[in-house]
C-alpha positions as CSV (number, residue, x, y, z in Angstrom):
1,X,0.0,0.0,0.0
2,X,1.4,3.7,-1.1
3,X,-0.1,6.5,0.0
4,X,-1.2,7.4,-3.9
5,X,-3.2,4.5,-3.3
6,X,-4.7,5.7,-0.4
7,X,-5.3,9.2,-2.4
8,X,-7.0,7.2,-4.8
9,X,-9.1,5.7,-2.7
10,X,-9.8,8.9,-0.9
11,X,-10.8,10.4,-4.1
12,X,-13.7,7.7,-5.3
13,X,-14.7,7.9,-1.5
14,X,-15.0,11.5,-1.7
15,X,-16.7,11.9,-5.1
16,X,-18.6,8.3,-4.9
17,X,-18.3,7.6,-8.5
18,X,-15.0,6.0,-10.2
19,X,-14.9,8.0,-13.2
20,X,-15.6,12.0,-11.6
21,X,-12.7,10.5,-9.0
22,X,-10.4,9.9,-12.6
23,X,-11.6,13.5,-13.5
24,X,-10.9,15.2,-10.3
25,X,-7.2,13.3,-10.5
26,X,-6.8,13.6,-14.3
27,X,-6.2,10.0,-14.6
28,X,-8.1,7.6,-17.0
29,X,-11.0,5.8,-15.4
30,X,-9.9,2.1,-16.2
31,X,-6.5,2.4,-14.4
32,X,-8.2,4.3,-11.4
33,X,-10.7,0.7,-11.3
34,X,-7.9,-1.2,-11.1
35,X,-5.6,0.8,-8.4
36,X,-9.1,0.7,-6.0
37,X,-9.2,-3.5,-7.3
38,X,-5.6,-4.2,-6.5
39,X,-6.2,-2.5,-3.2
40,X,-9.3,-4.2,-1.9
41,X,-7.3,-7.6,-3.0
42,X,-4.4,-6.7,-0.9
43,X,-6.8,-5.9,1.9
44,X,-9.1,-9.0,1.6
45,X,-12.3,-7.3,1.5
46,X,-14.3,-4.8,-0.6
47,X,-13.6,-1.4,0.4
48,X,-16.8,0.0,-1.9
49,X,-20.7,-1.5,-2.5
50,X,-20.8,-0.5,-6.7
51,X,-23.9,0.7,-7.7
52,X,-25.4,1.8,-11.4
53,X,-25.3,5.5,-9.4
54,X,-21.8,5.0,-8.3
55,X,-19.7,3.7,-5.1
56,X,-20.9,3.3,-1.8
57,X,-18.1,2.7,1.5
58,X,-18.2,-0.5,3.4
59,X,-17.0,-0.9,6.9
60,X,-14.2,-1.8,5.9
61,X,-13.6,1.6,3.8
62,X,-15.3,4.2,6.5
63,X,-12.3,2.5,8.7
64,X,-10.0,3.1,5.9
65,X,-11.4,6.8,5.0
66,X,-10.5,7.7,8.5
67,X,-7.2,6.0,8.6
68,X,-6.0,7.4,5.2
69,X,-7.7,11.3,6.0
70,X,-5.5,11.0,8.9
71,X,-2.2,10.0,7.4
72,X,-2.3,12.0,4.5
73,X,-3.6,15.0,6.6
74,X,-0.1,14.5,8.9
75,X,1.7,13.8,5.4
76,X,0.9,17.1,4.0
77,X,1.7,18.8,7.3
78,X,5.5,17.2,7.4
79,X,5.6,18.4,3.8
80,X,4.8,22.1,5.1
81,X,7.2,22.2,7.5
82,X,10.1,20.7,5.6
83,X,9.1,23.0,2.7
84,X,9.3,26.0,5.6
85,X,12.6,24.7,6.7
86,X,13.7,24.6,3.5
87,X,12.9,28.1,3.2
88,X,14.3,29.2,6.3
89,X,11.3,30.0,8.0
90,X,11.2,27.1,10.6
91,X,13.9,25.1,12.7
92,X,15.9,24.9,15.9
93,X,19.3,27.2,15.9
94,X,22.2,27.3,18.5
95,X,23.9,30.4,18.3
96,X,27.0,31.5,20.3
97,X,27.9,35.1,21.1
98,X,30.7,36.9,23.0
99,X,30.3,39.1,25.7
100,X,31.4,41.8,23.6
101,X,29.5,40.7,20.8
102,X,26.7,40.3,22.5
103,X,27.2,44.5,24.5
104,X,26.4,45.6,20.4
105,X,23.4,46.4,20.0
106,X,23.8,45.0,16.7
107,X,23.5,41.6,18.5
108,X,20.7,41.6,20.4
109,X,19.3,43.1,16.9
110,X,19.3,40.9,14.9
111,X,17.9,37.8,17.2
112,X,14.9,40.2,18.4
113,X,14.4,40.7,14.4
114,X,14.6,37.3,13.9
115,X,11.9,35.9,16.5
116,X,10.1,38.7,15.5
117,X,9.8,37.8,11.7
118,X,10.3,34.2,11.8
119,X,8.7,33.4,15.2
120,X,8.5,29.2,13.6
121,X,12.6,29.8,13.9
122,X,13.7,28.7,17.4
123,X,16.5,30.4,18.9
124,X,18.9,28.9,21.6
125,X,21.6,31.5,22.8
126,X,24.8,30.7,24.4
127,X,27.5,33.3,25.6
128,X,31.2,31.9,25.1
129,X,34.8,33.1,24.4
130,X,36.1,33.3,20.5
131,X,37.8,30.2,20.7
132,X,35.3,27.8,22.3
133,X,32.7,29.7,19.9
134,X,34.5,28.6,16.6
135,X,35.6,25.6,17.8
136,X,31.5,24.3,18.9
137,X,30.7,25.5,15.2
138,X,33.0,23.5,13.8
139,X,32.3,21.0,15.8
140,X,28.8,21.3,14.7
141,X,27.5,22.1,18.6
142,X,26.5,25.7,17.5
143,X,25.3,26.9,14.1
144,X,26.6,30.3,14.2
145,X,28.5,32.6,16.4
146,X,28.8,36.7,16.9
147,X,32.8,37.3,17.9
148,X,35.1,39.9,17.8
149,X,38.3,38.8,15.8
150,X,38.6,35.4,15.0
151,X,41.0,33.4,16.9
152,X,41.4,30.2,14.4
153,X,40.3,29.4,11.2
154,X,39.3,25.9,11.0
155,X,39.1,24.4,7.3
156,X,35.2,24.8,6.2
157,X,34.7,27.5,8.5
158,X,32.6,30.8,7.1
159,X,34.1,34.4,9.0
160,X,31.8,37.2,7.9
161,X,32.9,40.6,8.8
162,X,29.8,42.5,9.3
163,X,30.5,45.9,11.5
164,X,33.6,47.8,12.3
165,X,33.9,49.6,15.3
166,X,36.1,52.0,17.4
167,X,38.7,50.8,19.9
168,X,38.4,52.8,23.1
169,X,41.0,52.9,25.7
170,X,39.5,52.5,29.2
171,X,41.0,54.1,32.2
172,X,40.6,54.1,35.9
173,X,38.4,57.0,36.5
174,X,41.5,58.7,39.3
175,X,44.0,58.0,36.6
176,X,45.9,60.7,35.0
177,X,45.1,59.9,31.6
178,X,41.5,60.0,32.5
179,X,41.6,63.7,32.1
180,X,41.2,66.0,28.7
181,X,38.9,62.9,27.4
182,X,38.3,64.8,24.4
183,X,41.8,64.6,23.1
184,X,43.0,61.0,21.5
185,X,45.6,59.0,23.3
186,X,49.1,59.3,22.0
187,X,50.6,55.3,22.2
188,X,53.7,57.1,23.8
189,X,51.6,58.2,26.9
190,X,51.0,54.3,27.7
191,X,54.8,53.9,28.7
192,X,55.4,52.1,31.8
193,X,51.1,51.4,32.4
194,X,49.3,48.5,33.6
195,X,46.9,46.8,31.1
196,X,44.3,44.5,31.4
197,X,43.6,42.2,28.4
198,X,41.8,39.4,27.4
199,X,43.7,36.3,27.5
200,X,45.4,34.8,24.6
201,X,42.9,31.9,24.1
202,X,39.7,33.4,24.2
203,X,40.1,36.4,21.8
204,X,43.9,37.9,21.0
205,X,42.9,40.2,18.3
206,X,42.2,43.6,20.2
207,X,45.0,43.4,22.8
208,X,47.8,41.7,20.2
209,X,47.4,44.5,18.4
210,X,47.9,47.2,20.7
211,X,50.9,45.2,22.1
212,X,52.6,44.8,18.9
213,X,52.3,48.5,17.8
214,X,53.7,49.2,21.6
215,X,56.9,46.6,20.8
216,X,57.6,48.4,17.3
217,X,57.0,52.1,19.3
218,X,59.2,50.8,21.7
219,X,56.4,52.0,24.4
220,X,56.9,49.6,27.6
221,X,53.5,48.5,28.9
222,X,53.2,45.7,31.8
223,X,49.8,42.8,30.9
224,X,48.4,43.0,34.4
225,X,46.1,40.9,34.1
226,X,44.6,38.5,31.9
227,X,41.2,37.5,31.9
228,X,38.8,35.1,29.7
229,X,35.8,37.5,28.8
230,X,35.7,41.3,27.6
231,X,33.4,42.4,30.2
232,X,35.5,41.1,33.3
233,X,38.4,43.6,31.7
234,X,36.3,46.3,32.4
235,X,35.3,45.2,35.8
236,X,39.1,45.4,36.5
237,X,39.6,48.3,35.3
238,X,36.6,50.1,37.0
239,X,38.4,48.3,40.0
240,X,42.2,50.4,39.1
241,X,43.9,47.3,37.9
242,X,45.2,48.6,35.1
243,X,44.3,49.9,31.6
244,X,42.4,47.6,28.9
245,X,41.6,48.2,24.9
246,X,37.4,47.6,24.5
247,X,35.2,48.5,21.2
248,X,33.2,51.4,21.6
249,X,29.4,49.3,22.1
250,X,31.3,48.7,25.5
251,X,31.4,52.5,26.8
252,X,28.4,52.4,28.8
253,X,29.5,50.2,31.4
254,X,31.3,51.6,34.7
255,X,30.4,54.9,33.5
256,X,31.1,56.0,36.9
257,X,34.1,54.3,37.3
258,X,35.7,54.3,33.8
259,X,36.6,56.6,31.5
260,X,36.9,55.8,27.8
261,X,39.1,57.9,25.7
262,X,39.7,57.5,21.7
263,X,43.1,56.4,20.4
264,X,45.5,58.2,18.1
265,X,43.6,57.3,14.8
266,X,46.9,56.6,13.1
267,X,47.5,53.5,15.5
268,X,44.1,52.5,13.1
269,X,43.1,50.1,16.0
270,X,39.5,48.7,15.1
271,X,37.1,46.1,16.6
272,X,35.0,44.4,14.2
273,X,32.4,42.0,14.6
274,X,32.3,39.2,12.9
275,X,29.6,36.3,12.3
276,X,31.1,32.5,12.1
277,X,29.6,29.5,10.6
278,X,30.4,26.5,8.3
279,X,30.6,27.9,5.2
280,X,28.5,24.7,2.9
281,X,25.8,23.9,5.6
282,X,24.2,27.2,5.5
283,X,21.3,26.7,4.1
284,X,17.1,26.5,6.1
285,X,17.2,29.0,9.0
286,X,21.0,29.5,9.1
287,X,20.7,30.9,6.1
288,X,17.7,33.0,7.1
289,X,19.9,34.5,10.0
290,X,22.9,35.2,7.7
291,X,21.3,36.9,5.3
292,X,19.1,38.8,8.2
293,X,22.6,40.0,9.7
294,X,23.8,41.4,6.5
295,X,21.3,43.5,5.7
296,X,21.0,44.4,9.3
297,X,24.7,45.5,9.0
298,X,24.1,47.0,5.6
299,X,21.7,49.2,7.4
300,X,23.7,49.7,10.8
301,X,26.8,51.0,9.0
302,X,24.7,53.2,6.2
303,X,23.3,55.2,9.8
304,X,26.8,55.5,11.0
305,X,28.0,57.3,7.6
């Protein structure tokens, strides 16, 4: 039994006459007669009383109807929501982010804009470093990720660059460079500070940066302190431990305690933010939510102009 029998057999039940059934399925009658034959024979029983007016149900095909309304009624709905899937309108996504990612309001953004529009898509949220992020892609535990600057690039992995940012320097709100905040920071006037970075595992892009153009300046700076996530930088630093590098989405935080001051724009020290997934499975929702960031960042950096 296939279920175009049982849609054959729905169809003479429906229309109670073999040939409007053929009409209605645009098949020839004689073939339809035998499809409804070879079916009662496999079943052992007549499914239909014939009649010069037509077809009448037995038992045995009211028990049928039922049966086959039912299955081909939760056939059709499996068809919808592949189909929606499919079209990226329906599935279940993992999605990693950053603390610094996620202090964008780029972020939070674009995942309100998705449950908004696609409310079939769900959405399961995780907040990691930039390491354990791509790696859980790759790995297939996440879908997608929001970081900062990528820390690896495993083979099949997708980085898109979607927004550029500012890099601030934040400073202890009693230190001395906390003053004229309106002027840019030479790199000279970092000689012999304290800085707070994140540590090399978790995201190296930001503070390798800075310490590279220091090395090439000859500037002398001391690495305080190291720590795993971009927010628990600031937290030291609201606390005097030393200096730290943060993108500009971050300036809110401490705002009592911290004081963010732009760089010299020579040093061109930028924070970007950056959406990572596997590059040839990116196609039902993922794909919904990659093209959804885009134009979301299309739009974010036309406002910024």
């Amino acid at each position: 039994m296939e279920l175009r029998h049982l849609r054959y057999f729905l169809a003479v039940a429906e229309c109670g006459h073999i040939t409007r059934a053929a009409e209605r399925l645009g098949i020839q009658q004689p073939p339809l007669s035998q499809q409804i034959l070879a079916l009662e024979n496999e079943l052992g029983s007549a499914l239909f009383r014939r009649h010069p007016k037509g077809v009448d149900l037995t038992d045995l095909g009211h028990a049928l109807r039922a049966e086959a309304e039912r299955l081909l009624g939760d056939f059709a709905a499996m068809q919808q929501r592949i189909e929606a899937f499919a079209r990226g309108e329906r599935g279940h996504l993992r999605i990693g982010f950053t603390s610094s990612a996620a202090a964008h309001a780029f972020t939070p953004e674009v995942l309100r804009t998705c449950r908004k529009s696609h409310p079939d898509i769900l959405l399961s949220v995780s907040e990691n470093n930039a390491a354990e992020i791509t790696e859980a892609v790759a790995a297939q535990r996440l879908h997608c990720g929001f970081l900062r600057v990528p820390v690896a690039h495993p083979e099949g992995l997708a980085f898109e660059p979607l927004l550029q940012e500012e890099a601030l320097l934040a400073i202890p709100v009693d230190h001395r460079l906390a003053h004229n905040s309106a002027q840019p920071v030479m790199l000279e006037e970092l000689d012999g500070e304290k800085l707070v970075l994140v540590r090399r595992p978790g995201a190296p892009g930001l503070y390798a940066n800075l310490l590279a153009l220091c090395a090439q300046r000859h500037v002398h700076v001391e690495v305080a302190a190291e720590v795993e996530r971009m927010m628990t930088n600031v937290n030291l630093v609201a606390a005097g431990v030393g200096l730290s590098i943060v993108p500009a989405s971050i300036k809110g935080s401490h705002r009592h305690a911290v004081v963010y001051r732009s760089l010299d724009p020579s040093l061109d020290l930028w924070a970007p933010l950056t959406l990572v997934y596997r590059a040839h499975d990116c196609d039902g929702p993922l794909g919904t939510v990659i093209a959804l960031a885009k134009k979301l960042a299309k739009r974010h950096a036309s406002k910024s102009r």
